[in-house]
MINULO-10467 format. One record per residue (C-alpha): residue in three letters; chain; x, y, z. Coordinates in pm, 1 decimal. Example, Ala and Ser with C-alpha at 12.3 -4.5 7.8 and 13.67 -1.06 7.14 Angstrom:
["ALA", "A", [1230.0, -450.0, 780.0]]
["SER", "A", [1367.0, -106.0, 714.0]]
// end
This chain:
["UNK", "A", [1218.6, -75.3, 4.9]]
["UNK", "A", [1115.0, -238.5, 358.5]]
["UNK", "A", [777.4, -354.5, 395.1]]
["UNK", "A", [679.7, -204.5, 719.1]]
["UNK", "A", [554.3, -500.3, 865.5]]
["UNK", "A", [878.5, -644.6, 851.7]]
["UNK", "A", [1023.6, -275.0, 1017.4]]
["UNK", "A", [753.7, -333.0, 1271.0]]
["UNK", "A", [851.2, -694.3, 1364.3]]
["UNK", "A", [1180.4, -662.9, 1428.6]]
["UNK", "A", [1102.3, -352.2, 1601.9]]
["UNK", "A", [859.2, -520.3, 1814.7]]
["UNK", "A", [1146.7, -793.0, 1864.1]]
["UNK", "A", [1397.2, -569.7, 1943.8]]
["UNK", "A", [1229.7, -345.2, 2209.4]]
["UNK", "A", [1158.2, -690.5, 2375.0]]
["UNK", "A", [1493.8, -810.0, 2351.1]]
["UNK", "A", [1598.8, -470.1, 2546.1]]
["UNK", "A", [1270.5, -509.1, 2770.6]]
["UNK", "A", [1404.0, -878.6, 2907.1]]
["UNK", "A", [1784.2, -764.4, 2919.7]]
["UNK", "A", [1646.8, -438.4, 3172.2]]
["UNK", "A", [1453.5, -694.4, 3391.5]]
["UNK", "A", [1696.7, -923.2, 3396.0]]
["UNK", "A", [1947.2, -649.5, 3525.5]]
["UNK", "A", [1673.4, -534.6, 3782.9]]
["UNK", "A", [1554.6, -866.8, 3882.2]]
["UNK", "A", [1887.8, -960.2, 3942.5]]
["UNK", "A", [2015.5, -661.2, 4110.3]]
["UNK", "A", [1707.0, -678.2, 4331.6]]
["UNK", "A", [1725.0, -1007.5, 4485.5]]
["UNK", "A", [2098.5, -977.6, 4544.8]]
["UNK", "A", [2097.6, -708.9, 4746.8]]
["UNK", "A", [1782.5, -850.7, 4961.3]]
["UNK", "A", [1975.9, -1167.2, 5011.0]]
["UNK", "A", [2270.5, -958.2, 5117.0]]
["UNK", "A", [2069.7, -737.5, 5353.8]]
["UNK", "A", [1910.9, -1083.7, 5453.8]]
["UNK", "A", [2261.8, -1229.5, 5538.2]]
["UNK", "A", [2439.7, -956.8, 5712.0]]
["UNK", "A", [2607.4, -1097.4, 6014.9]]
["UNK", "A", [2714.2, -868.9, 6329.0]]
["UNK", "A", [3032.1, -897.2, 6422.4]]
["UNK", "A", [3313.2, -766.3, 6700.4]]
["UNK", "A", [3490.3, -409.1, 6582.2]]
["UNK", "A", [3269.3, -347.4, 6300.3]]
["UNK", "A", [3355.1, 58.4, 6221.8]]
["UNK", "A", [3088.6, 286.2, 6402.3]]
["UNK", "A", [2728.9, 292.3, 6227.4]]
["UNK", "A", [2809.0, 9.4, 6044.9]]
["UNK", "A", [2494.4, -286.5, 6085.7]]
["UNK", "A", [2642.5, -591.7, 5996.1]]
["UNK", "A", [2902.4, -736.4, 5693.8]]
["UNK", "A", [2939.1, -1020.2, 5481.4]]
["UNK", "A", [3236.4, -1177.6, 5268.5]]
["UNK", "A", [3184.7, -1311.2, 4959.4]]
["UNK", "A", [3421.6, -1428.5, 4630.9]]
["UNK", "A", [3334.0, -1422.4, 4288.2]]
["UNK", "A", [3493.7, -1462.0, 3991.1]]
["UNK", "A", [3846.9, -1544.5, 4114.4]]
["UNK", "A", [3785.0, -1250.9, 4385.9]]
["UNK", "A", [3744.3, -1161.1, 4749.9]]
["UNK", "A", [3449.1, -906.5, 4854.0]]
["UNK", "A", [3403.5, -720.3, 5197.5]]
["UNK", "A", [3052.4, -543.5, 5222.2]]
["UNK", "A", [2959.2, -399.2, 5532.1]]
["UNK", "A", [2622.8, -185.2, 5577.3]]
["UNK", "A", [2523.1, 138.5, 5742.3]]
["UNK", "A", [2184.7, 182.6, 5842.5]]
["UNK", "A", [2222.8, 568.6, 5854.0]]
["UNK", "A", [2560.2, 666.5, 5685.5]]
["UNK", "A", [2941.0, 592.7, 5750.2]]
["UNK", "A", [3152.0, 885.9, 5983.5]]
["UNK", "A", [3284.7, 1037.4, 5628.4]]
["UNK", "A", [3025.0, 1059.1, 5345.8]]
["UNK", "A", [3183.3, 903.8, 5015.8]]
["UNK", "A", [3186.2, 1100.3, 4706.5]]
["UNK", "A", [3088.0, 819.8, 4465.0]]
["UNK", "A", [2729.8, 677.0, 4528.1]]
["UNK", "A", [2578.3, 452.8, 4301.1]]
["UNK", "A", [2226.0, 444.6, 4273.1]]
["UNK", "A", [2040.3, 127.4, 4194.4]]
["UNK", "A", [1762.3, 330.4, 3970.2]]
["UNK", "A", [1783.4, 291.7, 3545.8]]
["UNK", "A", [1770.2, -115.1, 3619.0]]
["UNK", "A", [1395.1, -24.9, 3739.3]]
["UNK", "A", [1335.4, 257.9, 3503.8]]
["UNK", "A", [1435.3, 103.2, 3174.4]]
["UNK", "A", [1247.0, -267.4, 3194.9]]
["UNK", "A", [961.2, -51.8, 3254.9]]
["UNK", "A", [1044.2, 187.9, 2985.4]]
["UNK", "A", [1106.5, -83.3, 2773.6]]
["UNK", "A", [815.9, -251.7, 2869.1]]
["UNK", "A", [571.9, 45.2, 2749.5]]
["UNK", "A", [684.4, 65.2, 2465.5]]
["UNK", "A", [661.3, -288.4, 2360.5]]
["UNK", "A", [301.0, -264.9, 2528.1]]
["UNK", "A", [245.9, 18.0, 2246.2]]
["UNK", "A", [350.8, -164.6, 1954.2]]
["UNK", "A", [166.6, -488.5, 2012.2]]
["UNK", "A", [-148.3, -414.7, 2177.0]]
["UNK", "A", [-212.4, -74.2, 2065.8]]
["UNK", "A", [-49.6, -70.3, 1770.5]]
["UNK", "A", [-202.8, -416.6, 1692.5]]
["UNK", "A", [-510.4, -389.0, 1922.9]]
["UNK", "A", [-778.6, -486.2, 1666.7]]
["UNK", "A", [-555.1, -800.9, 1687.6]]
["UNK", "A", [-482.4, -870.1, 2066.7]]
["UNK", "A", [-585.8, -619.8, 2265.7]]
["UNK", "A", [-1004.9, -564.9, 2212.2]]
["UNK", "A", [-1239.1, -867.1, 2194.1]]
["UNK", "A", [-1588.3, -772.3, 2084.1]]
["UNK", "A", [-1694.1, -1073.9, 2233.2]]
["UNK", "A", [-1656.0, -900.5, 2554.6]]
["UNK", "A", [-1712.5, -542.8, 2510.2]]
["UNK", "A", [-1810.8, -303.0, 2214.9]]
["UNK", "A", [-1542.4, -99.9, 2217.6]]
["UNK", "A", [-1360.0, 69.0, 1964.8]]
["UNK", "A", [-963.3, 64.0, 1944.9]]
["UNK", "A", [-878.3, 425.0, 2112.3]]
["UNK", "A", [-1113.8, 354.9, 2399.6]]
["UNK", "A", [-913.8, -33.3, 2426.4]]
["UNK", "A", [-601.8, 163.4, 2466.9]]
["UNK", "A", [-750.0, 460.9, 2701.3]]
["UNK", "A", [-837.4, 188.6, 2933.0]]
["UNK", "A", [-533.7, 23.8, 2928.8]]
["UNK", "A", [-342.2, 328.6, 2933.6]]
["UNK", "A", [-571.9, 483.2, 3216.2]]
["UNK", "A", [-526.5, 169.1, 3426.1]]
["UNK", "A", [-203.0, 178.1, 3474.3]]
["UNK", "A", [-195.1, 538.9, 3623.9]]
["UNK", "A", [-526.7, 468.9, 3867.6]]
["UNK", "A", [-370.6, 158.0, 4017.5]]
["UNK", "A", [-42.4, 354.6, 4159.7]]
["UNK", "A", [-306.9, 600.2, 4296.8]]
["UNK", "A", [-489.8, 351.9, 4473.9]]
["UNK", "A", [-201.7, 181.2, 4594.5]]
["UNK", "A", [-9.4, 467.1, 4690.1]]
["UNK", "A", [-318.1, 624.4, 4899.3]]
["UNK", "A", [-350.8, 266.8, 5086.5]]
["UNK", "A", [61.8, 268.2, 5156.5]]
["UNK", "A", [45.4, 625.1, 5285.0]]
["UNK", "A", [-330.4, 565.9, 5468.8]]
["UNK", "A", [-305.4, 453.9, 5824.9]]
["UNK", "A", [-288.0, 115.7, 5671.7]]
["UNK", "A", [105.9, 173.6, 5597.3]]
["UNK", "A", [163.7, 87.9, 5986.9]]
["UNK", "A", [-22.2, -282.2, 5927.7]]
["UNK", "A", [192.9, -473.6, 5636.4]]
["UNK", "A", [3.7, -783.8, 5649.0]]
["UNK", "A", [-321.4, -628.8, 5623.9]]
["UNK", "A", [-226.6, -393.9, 5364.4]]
["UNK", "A", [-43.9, -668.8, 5148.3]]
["UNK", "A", [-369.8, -866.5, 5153.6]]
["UNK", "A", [-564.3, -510.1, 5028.3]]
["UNK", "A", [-297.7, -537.0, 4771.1]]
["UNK", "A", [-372.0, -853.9, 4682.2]]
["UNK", "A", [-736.5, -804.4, 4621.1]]
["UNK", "A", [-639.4, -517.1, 4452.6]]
["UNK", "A", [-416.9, -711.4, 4200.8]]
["UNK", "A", [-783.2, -1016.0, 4179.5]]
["UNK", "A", [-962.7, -691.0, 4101.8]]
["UNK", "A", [-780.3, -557.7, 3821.7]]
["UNK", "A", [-732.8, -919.0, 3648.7]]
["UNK", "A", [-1087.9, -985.6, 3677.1]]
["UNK", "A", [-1163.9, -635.6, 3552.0]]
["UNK", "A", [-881.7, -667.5, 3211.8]]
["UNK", "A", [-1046.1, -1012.3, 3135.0]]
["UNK", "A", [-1413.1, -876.8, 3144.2]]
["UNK", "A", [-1329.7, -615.5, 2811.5]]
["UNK", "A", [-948.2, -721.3, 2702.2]]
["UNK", "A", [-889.9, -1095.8, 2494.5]]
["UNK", "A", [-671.4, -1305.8, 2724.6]]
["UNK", "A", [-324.5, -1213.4, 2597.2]]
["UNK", "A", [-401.5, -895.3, 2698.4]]
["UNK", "A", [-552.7, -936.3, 3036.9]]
["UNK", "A", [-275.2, -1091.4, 3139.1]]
["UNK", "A", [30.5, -894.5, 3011.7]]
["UNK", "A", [-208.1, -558.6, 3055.9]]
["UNK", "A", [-211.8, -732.2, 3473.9]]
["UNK", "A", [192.0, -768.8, 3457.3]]
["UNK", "A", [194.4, -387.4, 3336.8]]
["UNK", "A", [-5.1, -279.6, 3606.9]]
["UNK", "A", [217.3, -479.0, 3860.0]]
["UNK", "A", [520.4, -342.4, 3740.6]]
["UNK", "A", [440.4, 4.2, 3704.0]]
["UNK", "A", [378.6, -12.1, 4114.1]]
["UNK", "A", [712.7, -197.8, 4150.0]]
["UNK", "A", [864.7, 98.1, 3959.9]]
["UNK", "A", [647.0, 366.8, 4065.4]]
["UNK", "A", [746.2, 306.9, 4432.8]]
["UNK", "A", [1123.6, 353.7, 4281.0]]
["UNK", "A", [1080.0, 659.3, 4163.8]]
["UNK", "A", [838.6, 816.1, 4354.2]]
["UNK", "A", [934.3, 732.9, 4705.5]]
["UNK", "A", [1254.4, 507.4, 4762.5]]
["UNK", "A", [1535.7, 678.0, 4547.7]]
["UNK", "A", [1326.5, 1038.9, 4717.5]]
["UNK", "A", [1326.6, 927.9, 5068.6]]
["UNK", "A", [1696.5, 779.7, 5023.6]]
["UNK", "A", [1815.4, 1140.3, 4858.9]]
["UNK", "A", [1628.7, 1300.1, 5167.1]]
["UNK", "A", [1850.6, 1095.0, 5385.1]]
["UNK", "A", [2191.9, 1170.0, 5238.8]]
["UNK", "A", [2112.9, 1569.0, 5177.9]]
["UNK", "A", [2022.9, 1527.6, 5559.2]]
["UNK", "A", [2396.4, 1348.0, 5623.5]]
["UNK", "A", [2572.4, 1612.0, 5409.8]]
["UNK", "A", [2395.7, 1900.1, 5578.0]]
["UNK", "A", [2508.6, 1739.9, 5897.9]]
["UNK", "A", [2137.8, 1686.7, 6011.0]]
["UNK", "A", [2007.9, 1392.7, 6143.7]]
["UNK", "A", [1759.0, 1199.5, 5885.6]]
["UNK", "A", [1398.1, 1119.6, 6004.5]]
["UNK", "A", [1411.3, 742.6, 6047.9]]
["UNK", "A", [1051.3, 740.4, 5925.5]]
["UNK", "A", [1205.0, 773.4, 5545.6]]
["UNK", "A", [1410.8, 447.0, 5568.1]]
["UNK", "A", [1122.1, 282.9, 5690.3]]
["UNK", "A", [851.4, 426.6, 5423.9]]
["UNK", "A", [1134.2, 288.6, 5130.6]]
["UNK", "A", [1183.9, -21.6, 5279.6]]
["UNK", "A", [795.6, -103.8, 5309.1]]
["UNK", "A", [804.3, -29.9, 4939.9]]
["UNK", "A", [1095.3, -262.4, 4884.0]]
["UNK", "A", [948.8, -537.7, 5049.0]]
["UNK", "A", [616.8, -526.6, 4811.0]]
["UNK", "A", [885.5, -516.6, 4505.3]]
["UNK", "A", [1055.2, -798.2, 4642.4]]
["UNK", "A", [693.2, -1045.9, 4695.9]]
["UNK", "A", [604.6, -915.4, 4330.6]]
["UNK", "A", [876.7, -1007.2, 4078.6]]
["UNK", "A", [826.0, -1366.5, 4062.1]]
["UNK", "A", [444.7, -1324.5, 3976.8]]
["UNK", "A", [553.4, -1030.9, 3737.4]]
["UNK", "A", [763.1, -1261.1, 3522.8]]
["UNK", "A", [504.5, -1547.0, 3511.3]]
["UNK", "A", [228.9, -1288.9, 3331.4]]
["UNK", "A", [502.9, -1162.6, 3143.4]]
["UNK", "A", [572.2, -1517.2, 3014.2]]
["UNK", "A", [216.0, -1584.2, 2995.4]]
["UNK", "A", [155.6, -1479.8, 2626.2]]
["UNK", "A", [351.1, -1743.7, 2484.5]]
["UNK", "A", [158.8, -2040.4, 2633.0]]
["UNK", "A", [-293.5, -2031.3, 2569.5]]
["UNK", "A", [-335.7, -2295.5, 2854.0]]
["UNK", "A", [-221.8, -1960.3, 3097.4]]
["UNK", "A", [-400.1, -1711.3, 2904.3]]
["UNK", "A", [-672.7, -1799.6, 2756.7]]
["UNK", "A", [-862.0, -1982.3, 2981.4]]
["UNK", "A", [-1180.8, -1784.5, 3060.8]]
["UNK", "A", [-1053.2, -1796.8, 3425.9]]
["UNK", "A", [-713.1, -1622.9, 3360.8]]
["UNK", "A", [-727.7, -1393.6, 3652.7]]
["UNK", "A", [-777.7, -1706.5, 3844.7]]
["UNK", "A", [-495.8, -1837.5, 3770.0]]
["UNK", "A", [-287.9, -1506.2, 3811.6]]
["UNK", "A", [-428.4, -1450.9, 4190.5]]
["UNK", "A", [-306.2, -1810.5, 4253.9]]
["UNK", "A", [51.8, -1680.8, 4070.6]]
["UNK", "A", [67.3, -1386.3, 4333.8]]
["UNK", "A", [-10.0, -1643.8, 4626.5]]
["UNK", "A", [252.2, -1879.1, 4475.0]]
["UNK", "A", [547.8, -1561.1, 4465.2]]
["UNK", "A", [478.3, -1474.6, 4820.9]]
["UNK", "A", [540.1, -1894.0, 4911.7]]
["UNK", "A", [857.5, -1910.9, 4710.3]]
["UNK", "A", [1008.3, -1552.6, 4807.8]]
["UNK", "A", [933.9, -1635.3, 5169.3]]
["UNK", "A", [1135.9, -1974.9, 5167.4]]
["UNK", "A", [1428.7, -1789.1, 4978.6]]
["UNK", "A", [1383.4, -1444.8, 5230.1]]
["UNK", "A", [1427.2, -1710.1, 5528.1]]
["UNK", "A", [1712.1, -1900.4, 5460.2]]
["UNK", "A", [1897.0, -1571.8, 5341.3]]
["UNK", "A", [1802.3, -1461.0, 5682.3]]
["UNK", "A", [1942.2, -1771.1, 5830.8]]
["UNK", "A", [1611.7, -1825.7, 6047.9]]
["UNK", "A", [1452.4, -2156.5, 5899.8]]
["UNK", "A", [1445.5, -2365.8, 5636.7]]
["UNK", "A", [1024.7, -2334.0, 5549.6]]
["UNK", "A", [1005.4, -2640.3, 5329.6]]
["UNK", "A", [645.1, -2644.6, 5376.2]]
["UNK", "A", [617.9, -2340.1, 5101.8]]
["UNK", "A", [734.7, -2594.0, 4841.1]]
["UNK", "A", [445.9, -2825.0, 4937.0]]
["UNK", "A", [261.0, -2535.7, 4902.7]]
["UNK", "A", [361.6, -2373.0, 4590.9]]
["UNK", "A", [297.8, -2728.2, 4397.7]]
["UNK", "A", [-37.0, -2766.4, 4527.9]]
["UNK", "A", [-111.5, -2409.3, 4379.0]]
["UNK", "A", [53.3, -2505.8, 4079.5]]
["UNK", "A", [-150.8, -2814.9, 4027.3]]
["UNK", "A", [-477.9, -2608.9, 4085.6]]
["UNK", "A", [-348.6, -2373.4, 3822.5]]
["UNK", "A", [-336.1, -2671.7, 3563.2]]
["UNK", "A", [-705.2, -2786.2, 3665.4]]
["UNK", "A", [-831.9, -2473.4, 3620.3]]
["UNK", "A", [-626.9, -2444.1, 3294.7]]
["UNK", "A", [-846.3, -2702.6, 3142.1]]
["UNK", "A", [-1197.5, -2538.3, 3188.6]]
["UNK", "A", [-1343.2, -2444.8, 2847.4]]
["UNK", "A", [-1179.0, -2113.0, 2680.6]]
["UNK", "A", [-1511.0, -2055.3, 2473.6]]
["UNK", "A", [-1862.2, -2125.5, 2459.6]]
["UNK", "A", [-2095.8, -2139.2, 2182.1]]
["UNK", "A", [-2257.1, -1777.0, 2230.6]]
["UNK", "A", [-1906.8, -1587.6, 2257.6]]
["UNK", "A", [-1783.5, -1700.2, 1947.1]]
["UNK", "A", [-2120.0, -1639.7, 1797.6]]
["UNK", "A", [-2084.0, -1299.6, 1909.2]]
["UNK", "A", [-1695.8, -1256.3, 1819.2]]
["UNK", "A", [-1804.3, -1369.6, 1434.3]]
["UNK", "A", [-2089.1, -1117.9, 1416.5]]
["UNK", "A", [-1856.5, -833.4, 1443.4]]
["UNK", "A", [-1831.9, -642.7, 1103.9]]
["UNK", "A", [-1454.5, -574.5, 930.3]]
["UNK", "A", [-1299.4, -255.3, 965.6]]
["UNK", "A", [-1219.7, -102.5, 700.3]]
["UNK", "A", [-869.6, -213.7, 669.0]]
["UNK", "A", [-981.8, -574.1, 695.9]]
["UNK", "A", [-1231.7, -514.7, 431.2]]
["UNK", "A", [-945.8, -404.2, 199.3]]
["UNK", "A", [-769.4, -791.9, 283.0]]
["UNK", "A", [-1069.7, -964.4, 220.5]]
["UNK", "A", [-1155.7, -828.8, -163.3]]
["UNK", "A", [-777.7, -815.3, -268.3]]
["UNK", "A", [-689.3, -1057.5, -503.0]]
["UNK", "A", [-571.3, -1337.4, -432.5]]
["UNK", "A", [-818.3, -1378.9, -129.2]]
["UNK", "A", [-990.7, -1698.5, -237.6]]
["UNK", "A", [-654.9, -1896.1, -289.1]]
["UNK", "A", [-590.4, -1795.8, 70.5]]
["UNK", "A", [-879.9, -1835.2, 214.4]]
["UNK", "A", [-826.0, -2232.4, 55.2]]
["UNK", "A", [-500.7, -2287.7, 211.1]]
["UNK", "A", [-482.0, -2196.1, 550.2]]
["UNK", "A", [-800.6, -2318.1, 742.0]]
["UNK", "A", [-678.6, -2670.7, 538.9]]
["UNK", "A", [-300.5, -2601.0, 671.3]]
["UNK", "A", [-347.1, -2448.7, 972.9]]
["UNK", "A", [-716.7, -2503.2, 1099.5]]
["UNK", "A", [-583.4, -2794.6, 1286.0]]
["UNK", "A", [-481.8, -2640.1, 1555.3]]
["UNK", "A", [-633.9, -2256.3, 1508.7]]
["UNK", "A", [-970.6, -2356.1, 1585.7]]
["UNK", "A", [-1209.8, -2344.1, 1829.1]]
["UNK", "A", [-1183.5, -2731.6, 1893.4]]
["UNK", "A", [-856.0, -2825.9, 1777.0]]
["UNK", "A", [-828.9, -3159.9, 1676.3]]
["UNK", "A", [-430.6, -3180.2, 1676.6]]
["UNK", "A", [-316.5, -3452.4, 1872.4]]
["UNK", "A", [-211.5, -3286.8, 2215.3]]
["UNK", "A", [-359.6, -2940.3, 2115.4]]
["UNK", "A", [-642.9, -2838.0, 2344.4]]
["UNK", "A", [-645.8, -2442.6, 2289.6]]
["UNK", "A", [-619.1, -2238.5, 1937.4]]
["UNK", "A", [-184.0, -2173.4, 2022.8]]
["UNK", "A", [-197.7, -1795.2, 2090.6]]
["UNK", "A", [-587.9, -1751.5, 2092.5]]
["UNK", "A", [-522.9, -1717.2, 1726.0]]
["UNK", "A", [-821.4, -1873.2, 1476.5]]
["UNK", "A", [-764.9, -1962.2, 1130.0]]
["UNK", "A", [-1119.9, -2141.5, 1022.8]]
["UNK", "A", [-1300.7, -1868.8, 865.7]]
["UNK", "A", [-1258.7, -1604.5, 593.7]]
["UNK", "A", [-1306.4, -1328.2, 868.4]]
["UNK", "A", [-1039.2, -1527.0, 1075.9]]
["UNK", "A", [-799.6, -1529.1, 802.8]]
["UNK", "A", [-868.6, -1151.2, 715.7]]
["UNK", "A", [-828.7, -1036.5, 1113.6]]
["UNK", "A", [-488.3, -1210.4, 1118.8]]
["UNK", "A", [-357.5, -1114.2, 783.1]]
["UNK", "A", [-2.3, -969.7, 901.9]]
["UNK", "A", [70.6, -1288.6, 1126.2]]
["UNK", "A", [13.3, -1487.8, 826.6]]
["UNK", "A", [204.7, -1305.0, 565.6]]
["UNK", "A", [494.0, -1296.8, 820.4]]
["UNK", "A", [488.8, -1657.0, 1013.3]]
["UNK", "A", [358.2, -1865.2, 721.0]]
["UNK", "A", [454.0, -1602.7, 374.6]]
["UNK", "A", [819.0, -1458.5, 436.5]]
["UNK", "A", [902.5, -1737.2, 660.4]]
["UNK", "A", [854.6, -2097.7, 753.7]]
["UNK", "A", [756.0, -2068.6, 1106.6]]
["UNK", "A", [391.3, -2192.3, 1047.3]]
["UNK", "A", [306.3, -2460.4, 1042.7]]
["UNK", "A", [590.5, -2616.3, 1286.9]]
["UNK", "A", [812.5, -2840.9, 1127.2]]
["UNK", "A", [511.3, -2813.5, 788.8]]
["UNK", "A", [347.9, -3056.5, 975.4]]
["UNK", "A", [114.5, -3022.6, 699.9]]
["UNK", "A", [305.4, -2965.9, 447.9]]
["UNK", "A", [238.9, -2618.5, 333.1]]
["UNK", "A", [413.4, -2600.4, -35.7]]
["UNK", "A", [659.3, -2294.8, -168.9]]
["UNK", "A", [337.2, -2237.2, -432.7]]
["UNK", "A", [111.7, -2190.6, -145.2]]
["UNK", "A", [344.0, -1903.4, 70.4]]
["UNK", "A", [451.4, -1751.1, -215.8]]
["UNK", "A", [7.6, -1688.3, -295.0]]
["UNK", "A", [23.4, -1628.4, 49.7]]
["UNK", "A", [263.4, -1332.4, 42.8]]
["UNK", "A", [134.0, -1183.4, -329.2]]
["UNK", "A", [-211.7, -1188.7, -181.0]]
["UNK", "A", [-94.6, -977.2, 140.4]]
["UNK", "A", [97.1, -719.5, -99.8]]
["UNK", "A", [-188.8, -634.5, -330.3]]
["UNK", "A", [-378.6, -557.5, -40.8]]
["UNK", "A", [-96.9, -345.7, 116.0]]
["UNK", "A", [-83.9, -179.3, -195.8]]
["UNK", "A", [-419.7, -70.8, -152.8]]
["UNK", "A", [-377.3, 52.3, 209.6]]
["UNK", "A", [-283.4, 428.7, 283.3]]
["UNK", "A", [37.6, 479.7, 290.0]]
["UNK", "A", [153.6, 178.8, 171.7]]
["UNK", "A", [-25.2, -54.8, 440.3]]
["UNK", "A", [166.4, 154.1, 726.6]]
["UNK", "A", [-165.3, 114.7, 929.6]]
["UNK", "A", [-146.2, -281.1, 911.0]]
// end
């Protein structure tokens, strides 16, 4: 019989190895064809309504693209449309956003520290976030604003501050930023679906009915395009984020994500101009590290204060916790890990070179230990991951109490511990 927090590991490990294999292909697909667009060169007897070509060779072979701004003389059968890249990372993405911070939201989604709220309201908000940000967005794209891209990429931009600063007031830190990637993204993909791959079917229903498309459709989609394309470097950083505390749990997170937005539009530009072939804007590098250095100062500004944690330890167990903390073998646990792990998983580490609890996860008290009972049983019961290299030499005797301790409680637990 699987133990279902096994199931739900490599579940949650799976849906994330399809989530980075989707961006991957999207990334990827994305920047290629802006630095093809980008490097399009006009030249003599190009065939009529053709923009511009380029040659290139890879893997052992030769290729001619050329480009048509509106649509070749004779409309091809076969079209490929550059869509399921887009819709399957963020696909993907939800669903791995469901399993580990709603799923396992008492965990990493909701800190009582910051806001007495109870798990379904946690994932209303995040849920509900998501779908209100493409509003906005989309009413400020299709508001007069849509014919000023500078000024409406710096509303964007405060828009993006907003929401970070707004996740990190009621989410814990993991969650603000991941929860500020999936709010990113779903624009990115949004505009996909909603208007690029419309506005492009407009155009070629238009070409096949022998009309000629409104030029204001092209222009709406690439508008769009461009946003995507200043985006997806910031996008990846918060996705990233989770596996590093210095990033995410600083109480100025969303800091430190505005200054990742700033730092995608420096790099994008310096690779979006030399694609284009019109300058070689070294001073973005310059620029880039200097935000990158102010993202490691800011790194280093405390992650808790007295009062929060005060706070965070005043909250009472739910009732599933409560179950953890009166099975047996409680007290043996409760002996082990703060000795094994409270090095680091505490609110002043004293590791050598560890400044922040790795993960924002806290192993010093008995509520600690109760509140992360499935990370335990899995990184430092079934397996060795915890401690790293037993840097404290956890014994076999002590993850084997470890795991017993977990199952008596899971025994306890409706249907067999499903809901842990």
């Amino acid at each position: 019989m699987y133990d279902i927090a096994i199931i739900g590991e490599w579940l949650a490990f799976a849906v994330r190895w399809l989530h980075v294999i989707t961006a991957m292909a999207w990334i990827g697909s994305s920047f290629y064809f802006v630095a093809l667009d980008l490097g399009l060169r006009k030249v003599p007897h190009l065939p009529v309504g053709a923009h511009g070509e380029e040659w290139q060779v890879h893997g052992g072979g030769f290729y001619h693209i050329q480009k048509y701004l509106v649509a070749p003389e004779n409309m091809p059968e076969h079209l490929v449309w550059f869509k399921w890249e887009s819709y399957s990372t963020w696909l993907s993405g939800a669903g791995l956003l469901m399993l580990v911070y709603w799923v396992g939201g008492e965990l990493y989604l909701i800190d009582p520290a910051k806001a007495d709220l109870s798990l379904w309201q946690g994932v209303l908000i995040s849920a509900g976030s998501l779908t209100i940000g493409w509003i906005v967005y989309d009413r400020l794209c299709k508001s007069p604003l849509g014919e000023s891209p500078t000024v409406l990429m710096v509303l964007l931009f405060v828009l993006l501050v907003a929401m970070g600063y707004g996740y990190n007031e009621i989410f814990t830190g993991r969650a603000t930023m991941l929860h500020l990637g999936a709010f990113t993204a779903t624009i990115m993909t949004a505009n996909v679906f909603f208007i690029i791959i419309p506005n492009q079917k407009i155009v070629v229903a238009d070409l096949k009915a022998g009309r000629t498309p409104d030029a204001k459709y092209g222009k709406i989609a690439k508008l769009r395009s461009t946003h995507n394309n200043y985006l997806t470097l910031p996008v990846v950083f918060l996705m990233l984020s989770n596996h590093y505390p210095l990033a995410f749990a600083s109480e100025y997170n969303w800091v430190i994500a505005a200054l990742v937005f700033l730092m995608g539009v420096t790099i994008r530009h310096y690779f979006n101009t030399r694609h284009a072939g019109t300058g070689n804007p070294t001073w973005t590098w310059l620029v880039t590290a200097i935000l990158f250095v102010l993202i490691m100062q800011i790194s280093m500004a405390p992650m808790w204060t007295k009062n929060t944690l005060e706070v965070s330890e005043a909250q009472p167990l739910t009732p599933t916790q409560q179950v953890f903390a009166s099975a047996e073998g409680f007290e043996d646990v409760v002996n082990i890990i703060p000795g094994r792990c409270g090095m680091c998983h505490a609110r002043e580490p004293f590791y050598e070179g560890i400044y922040h609890a790795p993960k924002g996860i806290l192993l010093e008290t008995e509520a600690d230990v109760v509140k992360t009972a499935k990370q335990i049983y899995l990184q430092a019961g079934l397996t060795h991951a915890m401690p790293p290299a037993n840097v404290s030499f956890m014994e076999e005797g002590e993850r084997q109490k470890i795991v017993e301790w977990y199952e008596n409680a899971r025994g306890k637990l409706p249907f067999g511990g499903a809901i842990q």
